[in-house]
MDTraj code that builds the backbone (N, CA, C; nanometers):
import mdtraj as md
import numpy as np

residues = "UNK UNK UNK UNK UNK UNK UNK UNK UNK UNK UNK UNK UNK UNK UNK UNK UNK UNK UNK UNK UNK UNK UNK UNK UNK UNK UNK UNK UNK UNK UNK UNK UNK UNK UNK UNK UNK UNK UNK UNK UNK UNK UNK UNK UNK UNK UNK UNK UNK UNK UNK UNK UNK UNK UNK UNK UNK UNK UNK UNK UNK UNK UNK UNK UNK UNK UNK UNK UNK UNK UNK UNK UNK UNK UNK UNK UNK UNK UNK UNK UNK UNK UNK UNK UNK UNK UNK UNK UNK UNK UNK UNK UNK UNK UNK UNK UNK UNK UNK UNK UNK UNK UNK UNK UNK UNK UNK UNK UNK UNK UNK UNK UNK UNK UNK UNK UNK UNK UNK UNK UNK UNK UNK UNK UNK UNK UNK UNK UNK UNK UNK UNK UNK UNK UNK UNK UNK UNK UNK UNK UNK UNK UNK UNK UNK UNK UNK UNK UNK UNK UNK UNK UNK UNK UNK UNK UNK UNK UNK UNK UNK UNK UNK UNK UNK UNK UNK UNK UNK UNK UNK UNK UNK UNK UNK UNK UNK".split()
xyz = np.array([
    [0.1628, 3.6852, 0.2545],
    [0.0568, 3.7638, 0.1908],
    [0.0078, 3.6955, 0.0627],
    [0.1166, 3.6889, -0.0195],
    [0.0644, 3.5943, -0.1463],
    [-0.0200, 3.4572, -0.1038],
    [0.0132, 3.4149, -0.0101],
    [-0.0022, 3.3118, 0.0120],
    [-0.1481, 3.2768, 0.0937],
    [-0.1837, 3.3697, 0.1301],
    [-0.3367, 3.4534, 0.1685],
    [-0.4114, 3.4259, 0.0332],
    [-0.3300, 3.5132, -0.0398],
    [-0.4410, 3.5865, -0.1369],
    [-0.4514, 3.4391, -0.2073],
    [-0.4050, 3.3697, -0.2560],
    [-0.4223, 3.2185, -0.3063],
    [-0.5469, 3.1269, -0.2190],
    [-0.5306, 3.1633, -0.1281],
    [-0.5905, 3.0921, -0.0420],
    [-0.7474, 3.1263, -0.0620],
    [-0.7190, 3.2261, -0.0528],
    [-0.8695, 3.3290, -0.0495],
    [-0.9627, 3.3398, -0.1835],
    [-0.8782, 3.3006, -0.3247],
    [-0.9395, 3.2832, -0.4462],
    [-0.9367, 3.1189, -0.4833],
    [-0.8733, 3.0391, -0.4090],
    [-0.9239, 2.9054, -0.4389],
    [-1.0671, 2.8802, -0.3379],
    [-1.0792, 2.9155, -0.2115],
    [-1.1925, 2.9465, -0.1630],
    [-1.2812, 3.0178, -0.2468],
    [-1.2779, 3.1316, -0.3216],
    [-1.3513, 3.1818, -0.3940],
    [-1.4302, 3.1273, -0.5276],
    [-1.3122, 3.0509, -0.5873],
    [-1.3737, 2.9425, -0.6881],
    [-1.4432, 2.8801, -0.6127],
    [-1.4150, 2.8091, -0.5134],
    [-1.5295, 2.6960, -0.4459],
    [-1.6623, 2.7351, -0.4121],
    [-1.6946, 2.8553, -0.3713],
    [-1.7699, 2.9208, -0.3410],
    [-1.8681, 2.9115, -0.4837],
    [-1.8335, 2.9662, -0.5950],
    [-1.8942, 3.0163, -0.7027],
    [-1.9457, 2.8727, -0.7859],
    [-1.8780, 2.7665, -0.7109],
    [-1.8934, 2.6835, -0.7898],
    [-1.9957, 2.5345, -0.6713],
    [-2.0040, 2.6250, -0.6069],
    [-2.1394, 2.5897, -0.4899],
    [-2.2662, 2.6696, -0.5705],
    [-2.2398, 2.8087, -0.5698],
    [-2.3167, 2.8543, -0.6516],
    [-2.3559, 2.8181, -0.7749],
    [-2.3247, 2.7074, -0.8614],
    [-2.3812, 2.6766, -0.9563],
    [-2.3999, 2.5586, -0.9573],
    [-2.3753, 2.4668, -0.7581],
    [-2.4437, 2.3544, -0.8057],
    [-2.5793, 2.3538, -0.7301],
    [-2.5739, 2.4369, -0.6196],
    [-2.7012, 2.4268, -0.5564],
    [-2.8156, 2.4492, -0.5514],
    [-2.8384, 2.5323, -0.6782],
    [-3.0146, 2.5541, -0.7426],
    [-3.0319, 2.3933, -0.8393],
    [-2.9479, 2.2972, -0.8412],
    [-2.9768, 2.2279, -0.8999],
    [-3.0173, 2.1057, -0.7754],
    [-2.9575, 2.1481, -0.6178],
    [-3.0236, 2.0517, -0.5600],
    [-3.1490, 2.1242, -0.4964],
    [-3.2105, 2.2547, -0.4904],
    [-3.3350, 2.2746, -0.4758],
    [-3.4066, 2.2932, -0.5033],
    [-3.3745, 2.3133, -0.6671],
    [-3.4828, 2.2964, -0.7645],
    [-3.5187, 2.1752, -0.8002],
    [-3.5380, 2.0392, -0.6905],
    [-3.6043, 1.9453, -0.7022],
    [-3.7610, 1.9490, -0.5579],
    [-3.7582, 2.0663, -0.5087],
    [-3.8182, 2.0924, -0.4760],
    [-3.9635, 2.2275, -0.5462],
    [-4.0412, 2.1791, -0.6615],
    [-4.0890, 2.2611, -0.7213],
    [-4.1555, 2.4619, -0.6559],
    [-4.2299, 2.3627, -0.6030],
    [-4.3187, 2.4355, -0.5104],
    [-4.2482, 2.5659, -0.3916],
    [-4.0987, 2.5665, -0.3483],
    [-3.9955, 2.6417, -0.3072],
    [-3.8474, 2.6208, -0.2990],
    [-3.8430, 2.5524, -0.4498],
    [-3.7029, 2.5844, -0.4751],
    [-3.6606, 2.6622, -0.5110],
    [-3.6828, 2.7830, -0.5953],
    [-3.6138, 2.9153, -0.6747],
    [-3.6541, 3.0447, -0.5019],
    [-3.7493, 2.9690, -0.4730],
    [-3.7684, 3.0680, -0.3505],
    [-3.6547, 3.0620, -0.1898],
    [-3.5871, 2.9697, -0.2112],
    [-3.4384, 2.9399, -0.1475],
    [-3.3584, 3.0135, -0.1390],
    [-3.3466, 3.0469, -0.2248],
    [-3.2246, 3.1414, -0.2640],
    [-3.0893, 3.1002, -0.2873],
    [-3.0733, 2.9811, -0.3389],
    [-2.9358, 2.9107, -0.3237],
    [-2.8381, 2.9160, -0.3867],
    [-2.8631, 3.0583, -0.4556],
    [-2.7260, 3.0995, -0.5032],
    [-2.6441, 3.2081, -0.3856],
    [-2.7430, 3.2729, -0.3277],
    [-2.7529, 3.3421, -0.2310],
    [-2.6014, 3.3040, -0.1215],
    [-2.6108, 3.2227, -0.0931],
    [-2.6007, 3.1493, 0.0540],
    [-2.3885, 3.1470, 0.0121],
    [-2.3956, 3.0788, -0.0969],
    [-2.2575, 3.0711, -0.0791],
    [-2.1855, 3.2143, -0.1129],
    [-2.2092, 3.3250, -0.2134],
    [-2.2079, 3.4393, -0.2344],
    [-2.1558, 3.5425, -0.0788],
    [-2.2946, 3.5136, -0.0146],
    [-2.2789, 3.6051, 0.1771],
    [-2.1895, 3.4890, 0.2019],
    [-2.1335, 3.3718, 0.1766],
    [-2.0236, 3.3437, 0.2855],
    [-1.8882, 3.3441, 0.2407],
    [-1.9303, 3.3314, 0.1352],
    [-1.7490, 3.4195, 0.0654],
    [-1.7257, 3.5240, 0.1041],
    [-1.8317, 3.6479, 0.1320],
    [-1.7935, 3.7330, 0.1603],
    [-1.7564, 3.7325, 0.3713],
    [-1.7817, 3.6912, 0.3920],
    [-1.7554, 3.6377, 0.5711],
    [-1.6103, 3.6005, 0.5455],
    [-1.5926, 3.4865, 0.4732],
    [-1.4703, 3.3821, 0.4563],
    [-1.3802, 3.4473, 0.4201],
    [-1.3802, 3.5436, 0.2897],
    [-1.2677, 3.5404, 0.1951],
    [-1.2477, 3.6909, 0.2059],
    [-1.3698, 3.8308, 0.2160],
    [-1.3810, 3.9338, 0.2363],
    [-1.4250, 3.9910, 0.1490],
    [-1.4451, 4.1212, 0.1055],
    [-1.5571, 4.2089, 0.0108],
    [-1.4899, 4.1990, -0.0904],
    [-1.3626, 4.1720, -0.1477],
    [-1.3674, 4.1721, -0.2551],
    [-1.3442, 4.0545, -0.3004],
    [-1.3101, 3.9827, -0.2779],
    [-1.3671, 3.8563, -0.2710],
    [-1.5047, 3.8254, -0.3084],
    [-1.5887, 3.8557, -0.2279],
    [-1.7197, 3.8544, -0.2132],
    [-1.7967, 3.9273, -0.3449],
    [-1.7564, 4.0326, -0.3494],
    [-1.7680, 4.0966, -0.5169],
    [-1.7795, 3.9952, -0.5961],
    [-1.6614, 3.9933, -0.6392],
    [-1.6086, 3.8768, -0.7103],
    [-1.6949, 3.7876, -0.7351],
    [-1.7046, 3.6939, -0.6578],
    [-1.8143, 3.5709, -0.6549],
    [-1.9529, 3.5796, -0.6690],
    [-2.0110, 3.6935, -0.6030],
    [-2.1623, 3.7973, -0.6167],
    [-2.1733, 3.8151, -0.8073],
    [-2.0687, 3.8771, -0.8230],
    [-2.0877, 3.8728, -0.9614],
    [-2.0837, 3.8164, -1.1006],
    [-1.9519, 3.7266, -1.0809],
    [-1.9762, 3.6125, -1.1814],
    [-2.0829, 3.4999, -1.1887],
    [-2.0750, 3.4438, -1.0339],
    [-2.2257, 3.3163, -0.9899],
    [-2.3286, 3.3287, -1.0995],
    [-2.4362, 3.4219, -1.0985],
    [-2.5475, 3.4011, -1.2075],
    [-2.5103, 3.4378, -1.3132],
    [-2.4183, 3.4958, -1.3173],
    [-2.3746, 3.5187, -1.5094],
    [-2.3452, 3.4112, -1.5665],
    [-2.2573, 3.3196, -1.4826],
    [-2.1977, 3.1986, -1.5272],
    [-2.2625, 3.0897, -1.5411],
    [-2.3368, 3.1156, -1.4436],
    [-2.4544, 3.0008, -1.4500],
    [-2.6230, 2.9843, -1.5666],
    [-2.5998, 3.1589, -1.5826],
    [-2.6628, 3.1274, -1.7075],
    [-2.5852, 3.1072, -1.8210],
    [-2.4847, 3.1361, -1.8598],
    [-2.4174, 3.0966, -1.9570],
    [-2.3832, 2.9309, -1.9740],
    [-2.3600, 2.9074, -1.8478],
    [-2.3675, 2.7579, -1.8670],
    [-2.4545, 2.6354, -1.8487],
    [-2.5733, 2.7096, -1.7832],
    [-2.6801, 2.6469, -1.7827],
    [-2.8208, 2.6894, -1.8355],
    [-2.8479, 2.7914, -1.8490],
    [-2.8982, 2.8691, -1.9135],
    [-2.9942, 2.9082, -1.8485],
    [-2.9963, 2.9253, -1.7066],
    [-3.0874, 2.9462, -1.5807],
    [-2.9971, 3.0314, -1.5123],
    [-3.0202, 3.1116, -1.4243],
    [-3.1382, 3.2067, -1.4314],
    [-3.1332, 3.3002, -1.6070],
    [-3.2525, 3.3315, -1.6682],
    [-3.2412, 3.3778, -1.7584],
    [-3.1768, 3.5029, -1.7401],
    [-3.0500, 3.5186, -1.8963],
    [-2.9410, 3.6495, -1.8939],
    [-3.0479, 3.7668, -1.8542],
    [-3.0810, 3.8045, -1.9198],
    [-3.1539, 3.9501, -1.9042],
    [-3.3037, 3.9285, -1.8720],
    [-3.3833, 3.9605, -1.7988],
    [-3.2725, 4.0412, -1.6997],
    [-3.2288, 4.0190, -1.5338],
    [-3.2726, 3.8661, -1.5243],
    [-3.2282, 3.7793, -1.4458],
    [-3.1482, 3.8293, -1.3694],
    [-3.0149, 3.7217, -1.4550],
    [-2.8933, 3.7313, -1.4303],
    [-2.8324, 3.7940, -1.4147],
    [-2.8068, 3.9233, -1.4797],
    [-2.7258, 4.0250, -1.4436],
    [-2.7993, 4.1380, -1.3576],
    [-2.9150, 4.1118, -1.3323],
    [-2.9734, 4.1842, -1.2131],
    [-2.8918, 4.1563, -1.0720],
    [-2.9318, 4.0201, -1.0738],
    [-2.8657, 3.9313, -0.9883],
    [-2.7285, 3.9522, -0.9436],
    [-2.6681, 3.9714, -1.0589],
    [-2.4864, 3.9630, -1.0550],
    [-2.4470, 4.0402, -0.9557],
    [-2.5408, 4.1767, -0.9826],
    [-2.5566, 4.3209, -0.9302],
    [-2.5520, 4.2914, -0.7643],
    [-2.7029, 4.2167, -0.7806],
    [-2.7586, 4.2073, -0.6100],
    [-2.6198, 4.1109, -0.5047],
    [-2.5989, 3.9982, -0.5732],
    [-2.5301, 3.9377, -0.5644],
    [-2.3885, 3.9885, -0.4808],
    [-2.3325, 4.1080, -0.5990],
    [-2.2439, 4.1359, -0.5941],
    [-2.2211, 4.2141, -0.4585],
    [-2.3188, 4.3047, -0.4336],
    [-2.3399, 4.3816, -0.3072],
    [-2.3835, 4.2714, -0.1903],
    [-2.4114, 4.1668, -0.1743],
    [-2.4391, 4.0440, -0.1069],
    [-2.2884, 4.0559, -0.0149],
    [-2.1989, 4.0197, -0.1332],
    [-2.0467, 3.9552, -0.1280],
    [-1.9602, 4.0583, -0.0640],
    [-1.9596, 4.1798, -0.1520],
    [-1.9021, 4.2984, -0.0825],
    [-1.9410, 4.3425, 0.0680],
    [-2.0646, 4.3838, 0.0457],
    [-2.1579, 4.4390, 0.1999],
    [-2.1271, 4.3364, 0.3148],
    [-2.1520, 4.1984, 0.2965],
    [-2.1591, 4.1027, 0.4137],
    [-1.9831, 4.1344, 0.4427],
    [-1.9139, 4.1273, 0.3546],
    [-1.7629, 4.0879, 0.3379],
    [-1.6904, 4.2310, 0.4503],
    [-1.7256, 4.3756, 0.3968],
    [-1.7093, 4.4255, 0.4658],
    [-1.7527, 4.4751, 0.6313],
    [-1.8494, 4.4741, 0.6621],
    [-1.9262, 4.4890, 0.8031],
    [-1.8471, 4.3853, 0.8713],
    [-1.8551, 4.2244, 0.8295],
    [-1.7776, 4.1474, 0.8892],
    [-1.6204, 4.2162, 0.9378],
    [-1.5471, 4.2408, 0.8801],
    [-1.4308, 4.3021, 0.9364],
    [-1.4935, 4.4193, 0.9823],
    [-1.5439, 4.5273, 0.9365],
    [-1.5635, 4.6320, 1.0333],
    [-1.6070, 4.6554, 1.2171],
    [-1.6891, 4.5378, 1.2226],
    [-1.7497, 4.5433, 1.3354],
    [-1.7075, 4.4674, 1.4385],
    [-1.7182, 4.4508, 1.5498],
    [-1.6354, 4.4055, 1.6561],
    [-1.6788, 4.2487, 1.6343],
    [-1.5963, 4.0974, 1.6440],
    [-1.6242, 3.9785, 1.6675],
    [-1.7580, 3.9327, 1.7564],
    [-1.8760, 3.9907, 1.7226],
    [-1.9911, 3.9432, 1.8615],
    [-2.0775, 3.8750, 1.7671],
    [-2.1275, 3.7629, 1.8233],
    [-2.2367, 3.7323, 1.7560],
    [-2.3320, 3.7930, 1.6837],
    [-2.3802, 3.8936, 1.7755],
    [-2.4747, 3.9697, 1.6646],
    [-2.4543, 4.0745, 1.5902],
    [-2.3071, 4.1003, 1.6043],
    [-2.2762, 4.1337, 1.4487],
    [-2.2692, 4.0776, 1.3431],
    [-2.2627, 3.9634, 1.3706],
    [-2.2342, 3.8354, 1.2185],
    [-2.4365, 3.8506, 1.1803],
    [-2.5033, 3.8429, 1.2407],
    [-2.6573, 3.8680, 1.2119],
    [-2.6463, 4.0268, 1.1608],
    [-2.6253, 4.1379, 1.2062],
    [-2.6265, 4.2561, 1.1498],
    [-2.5713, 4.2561, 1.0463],
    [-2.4677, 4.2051, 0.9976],
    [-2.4166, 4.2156, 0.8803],
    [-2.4731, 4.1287, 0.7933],
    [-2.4957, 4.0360, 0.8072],
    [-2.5899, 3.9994, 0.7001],
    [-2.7226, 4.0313, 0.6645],
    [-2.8207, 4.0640, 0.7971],
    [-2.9420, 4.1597, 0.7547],
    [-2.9059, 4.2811, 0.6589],
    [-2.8131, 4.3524, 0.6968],
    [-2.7938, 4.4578, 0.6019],
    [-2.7141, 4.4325, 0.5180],
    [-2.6402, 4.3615, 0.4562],
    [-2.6274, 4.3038, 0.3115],
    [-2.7095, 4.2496, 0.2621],
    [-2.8219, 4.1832, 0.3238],
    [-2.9294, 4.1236, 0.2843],
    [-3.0106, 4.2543, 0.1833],
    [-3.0498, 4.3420, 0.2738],
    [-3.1121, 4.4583, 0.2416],
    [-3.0443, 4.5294, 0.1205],
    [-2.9179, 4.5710, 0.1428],
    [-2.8454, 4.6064, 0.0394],
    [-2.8384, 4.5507, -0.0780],
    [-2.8279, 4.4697, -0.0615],
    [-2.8405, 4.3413, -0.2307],
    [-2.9380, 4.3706, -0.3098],
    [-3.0925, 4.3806, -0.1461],
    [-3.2210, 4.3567, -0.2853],
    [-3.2622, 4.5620, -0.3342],
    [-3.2095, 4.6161, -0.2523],
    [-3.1944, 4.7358, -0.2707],
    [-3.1013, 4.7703, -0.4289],
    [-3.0272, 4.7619, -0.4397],
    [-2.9295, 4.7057, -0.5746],
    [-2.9951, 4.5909, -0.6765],
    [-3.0823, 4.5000, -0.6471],
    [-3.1266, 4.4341, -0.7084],
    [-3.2462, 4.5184, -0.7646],
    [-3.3195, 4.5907, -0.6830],
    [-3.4303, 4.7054, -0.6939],
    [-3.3841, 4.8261, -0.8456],
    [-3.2926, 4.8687, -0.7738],
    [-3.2457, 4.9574, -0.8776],
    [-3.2021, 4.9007, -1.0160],
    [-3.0913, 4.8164, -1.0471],
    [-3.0714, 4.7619, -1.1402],
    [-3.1776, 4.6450, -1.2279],
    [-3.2530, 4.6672, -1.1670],
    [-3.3776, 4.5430, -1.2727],
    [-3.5139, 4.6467, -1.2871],
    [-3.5091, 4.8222, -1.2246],
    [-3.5821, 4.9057, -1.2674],
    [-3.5364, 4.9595, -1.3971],
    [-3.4032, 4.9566, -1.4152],
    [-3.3513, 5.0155, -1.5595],
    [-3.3323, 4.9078, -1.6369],
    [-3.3014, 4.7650, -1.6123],
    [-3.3317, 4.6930, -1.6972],
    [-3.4630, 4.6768, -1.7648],
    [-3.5492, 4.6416, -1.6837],
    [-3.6812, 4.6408, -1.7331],
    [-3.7159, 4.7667, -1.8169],
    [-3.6705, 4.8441, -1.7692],
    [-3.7046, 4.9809, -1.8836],
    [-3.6623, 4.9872, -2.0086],
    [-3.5295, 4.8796, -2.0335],
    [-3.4552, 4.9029, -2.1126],
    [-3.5509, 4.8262, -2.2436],
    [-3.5999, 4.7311, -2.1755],
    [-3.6557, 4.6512, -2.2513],
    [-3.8282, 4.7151, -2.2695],
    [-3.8596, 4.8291, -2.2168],
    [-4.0068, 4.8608, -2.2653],
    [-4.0910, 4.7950, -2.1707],
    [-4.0587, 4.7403, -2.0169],
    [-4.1411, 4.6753, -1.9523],
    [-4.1138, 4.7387, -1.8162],
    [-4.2529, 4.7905, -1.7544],
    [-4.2761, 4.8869, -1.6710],
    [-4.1956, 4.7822, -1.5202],
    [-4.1022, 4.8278, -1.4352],
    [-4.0705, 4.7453, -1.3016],
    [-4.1362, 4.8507, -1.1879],
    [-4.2610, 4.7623, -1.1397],
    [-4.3711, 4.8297, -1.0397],
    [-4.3311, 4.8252, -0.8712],
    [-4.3439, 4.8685, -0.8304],
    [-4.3572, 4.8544, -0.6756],
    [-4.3737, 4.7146, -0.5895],
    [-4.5018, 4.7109, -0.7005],
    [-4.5758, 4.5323, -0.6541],
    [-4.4252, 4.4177, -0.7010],
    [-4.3699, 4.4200, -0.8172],
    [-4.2555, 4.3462, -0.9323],
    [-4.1382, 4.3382, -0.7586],
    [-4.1002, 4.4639, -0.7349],
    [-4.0047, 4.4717, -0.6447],
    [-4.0222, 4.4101, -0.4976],
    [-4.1727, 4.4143, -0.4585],
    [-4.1824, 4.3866, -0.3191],
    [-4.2248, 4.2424, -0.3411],
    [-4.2736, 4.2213, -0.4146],
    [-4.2637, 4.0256, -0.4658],
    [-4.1413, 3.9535, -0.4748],
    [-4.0261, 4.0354, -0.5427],
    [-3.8833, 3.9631, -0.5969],
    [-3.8234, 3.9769, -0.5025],
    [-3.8368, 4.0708, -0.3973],
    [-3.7041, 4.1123, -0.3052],
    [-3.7457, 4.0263, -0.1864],
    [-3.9383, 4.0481, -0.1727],
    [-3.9239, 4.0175, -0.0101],
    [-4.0477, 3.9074, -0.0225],
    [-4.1765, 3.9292, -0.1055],
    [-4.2220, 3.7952, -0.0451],
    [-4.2408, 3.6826, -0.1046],
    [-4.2061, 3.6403, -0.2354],
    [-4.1698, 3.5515, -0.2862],
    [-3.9821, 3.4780, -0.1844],
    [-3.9181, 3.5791, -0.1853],
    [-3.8129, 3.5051, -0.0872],
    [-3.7953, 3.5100, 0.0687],
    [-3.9312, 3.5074, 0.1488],
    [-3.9137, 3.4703, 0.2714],
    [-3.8927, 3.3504, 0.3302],
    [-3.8708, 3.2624, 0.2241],
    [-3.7845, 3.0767, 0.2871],
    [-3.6569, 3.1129, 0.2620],
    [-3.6277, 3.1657, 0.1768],
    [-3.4634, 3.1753, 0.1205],
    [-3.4297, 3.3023, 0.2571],
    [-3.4873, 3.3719, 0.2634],
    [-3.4886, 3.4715, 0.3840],
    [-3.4343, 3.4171, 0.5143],
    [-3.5029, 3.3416, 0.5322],
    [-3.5157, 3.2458, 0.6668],
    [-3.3812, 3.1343, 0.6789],
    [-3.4128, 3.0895, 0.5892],
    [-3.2329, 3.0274, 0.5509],
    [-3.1683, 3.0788, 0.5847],
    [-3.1481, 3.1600, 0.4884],
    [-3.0268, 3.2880, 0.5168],
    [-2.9406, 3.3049, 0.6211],
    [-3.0768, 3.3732, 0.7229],
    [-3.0812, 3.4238, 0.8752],
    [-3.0518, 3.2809, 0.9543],
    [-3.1203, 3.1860, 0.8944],
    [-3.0486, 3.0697, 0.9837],
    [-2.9591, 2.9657, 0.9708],
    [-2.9350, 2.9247, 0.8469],
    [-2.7753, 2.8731, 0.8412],
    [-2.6784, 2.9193, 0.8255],
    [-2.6660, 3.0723, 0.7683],
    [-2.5501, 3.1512, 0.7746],
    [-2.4314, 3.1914, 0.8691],
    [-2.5539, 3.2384, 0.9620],
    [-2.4562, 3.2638, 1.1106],
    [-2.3713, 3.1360, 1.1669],
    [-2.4832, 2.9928, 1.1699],
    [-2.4103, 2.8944, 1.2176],
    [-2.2977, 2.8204, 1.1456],
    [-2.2662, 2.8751, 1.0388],
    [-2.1391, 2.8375, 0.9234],
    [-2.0541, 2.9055, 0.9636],
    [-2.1208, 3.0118, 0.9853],
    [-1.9799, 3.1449, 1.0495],
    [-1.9374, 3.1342, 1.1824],
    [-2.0071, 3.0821, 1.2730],
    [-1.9746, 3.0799, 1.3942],
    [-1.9034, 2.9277, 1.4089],
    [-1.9076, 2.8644, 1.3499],
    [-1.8491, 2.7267, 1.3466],
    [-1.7149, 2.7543, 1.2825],
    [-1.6905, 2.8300, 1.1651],
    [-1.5701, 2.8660, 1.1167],
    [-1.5216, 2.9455, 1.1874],
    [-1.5498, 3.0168, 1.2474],
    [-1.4618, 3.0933, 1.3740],
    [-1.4447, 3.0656, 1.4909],
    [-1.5121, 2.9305, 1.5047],
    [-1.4834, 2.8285, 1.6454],
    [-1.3443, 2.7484, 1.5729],
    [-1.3344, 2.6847, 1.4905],
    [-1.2122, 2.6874, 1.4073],
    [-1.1154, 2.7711, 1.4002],
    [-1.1406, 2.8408, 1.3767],
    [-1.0517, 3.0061, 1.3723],
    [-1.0254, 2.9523, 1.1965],
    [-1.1011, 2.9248, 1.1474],
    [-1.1016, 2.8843, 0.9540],
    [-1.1332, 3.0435, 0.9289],
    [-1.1645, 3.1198, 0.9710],
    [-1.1687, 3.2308, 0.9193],
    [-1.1087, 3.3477, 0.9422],
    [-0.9846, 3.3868, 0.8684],
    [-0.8534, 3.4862, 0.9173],
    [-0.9494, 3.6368, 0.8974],
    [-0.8666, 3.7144, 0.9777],
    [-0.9044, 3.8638, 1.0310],
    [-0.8095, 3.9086, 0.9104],
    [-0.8325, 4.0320, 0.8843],
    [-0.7442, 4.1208, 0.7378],
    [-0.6571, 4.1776, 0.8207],
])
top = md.Topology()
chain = top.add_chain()
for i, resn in enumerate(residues, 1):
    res = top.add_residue(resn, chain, resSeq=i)
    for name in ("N", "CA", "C"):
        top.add_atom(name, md.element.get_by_symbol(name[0]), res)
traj = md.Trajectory(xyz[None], top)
């Protein structure tokens, strides 16, 4: 068991620390790099890999840390919007994965709806941020940030995700709880 749980938080560092190198390899793409989502990507597979709390975990430190140490995405109210969305990314994908039976298109269901869940959580928490700060968060603010400013990072998502997961479980690299 210990010996799990070690396993599962050195994976977890690795994860988080994908997360803070890979907006630096697609933000050499101007024009749709922040629209990637590439903090995204390792976040939902910690949570596949390692499990929801796990996935927490990594959902939530990733952009905090990364603005602190890089100073991108900006803290407020960015980043800890993010941490938020993030965080439900890590958890949501992390759990459905164990909940639902081993089929392919559950590994797609569960990430559509962590997908959803995230920017749903991302929705809520950057409506009270923005308030906090005296700046109105509109309908238009939300359906730009969540969905059409990130329909490449979307698309990603939906398509290298599954095949990471299904390759790690052709491995059997990914233990059942």
């Amino acid at each position: 068991m210990r010996r799990k749980t070690t396993k599962k938080m050195i994976l977890t560092a690795l994860f988080i620390a994908l997360g803070l190198v890979l907006p630096f390899l697609t933000g050499q793409v101007p024009q749709i790099g922040s629209m990637l989502l590439p903090m995204h990507i390792p976040v939902l597979l910690c949570g596949f890999v390692c499990g929801a709390p796990f996935g927490l975990a990594a959902g939530f430190i990733t952009p905090l840390l990364r603005s602190l140490v890089f100073g991108m995405p900006q803290m407020m109210p960015t980043a800890v919007a993010m941490a938020f969305e993030l965080a439900a990314y890590g958890f949501v994908s992390g759990l459905l994965y164990r909940l639902f039976q081993k089929r392919k298109i559950f590994v797609y269901a569960s990430l559509i709806i962590s997908m959803i869940c995230g920017r749903i959580v991302w929705g809520i928490v950057s409506y009270f941020l923005y308030g906090l700060s005296g700046t109105a968060f509109t309908w238009r603010i939300f359906a730009a940030g969540a969905f059409i400013n990130a329909v490449p990072g979307i698309i990603l998502q939906i398509v290298i995700i599954p095949l990471i997961v299904f390759a790690l479980e052709k491995g059997n690299l990914i233990e059942s709880e």
